[in-house]
N, C-alpha and C positions, 0 to 999 in steps of 0.2 A: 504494500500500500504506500511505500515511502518513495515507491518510484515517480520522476515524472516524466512525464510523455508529454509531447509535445504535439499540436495537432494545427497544421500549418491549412489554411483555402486552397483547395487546387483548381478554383474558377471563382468568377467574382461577377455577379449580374447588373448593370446599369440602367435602368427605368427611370421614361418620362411618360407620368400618367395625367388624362386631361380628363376631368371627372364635368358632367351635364346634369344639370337636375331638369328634368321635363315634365310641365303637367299639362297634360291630352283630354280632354274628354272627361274629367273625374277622376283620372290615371295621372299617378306617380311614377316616373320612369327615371332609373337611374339608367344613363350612358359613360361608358369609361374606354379613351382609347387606350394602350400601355405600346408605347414605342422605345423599347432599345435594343441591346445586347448582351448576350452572354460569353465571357472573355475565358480564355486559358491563355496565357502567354502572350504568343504572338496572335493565335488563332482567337478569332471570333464568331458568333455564330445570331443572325439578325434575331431578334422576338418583336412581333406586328400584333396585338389580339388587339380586340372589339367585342363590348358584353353588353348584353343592355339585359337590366334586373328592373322587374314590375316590382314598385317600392310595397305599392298601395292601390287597390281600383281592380277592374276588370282587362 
């Protein structure tokens, strides 16, 4: 138990999120784009997602 270990990242993710509050009809609509990347070293790899979450409503 007296050992230590050491527990280094082997990737590191960088997100820009653009969050929307919408209201439609009686509806609550949450919108969120998340644009970035997920890094190893030199290597990176793009992340694009797009959610839309009914808050409140039909």
């Amino acid at each position: 138990m007296g050992d230590n270990i050491r527990v280094d990242p082997i990737f590191d993710v960088e997100i820009e999120r653009r969050v929307w509050n919408i209201e439609e009809a009686g509806s609550k609509i949450e919108f969120v784009v998340d644009r970035g990347a997920a890094i190893a070293g030199e290597r990176r790899a793009p992340i694009h997602e797009a959610e839309l979450e009914l808050k409140d409503g039909r």
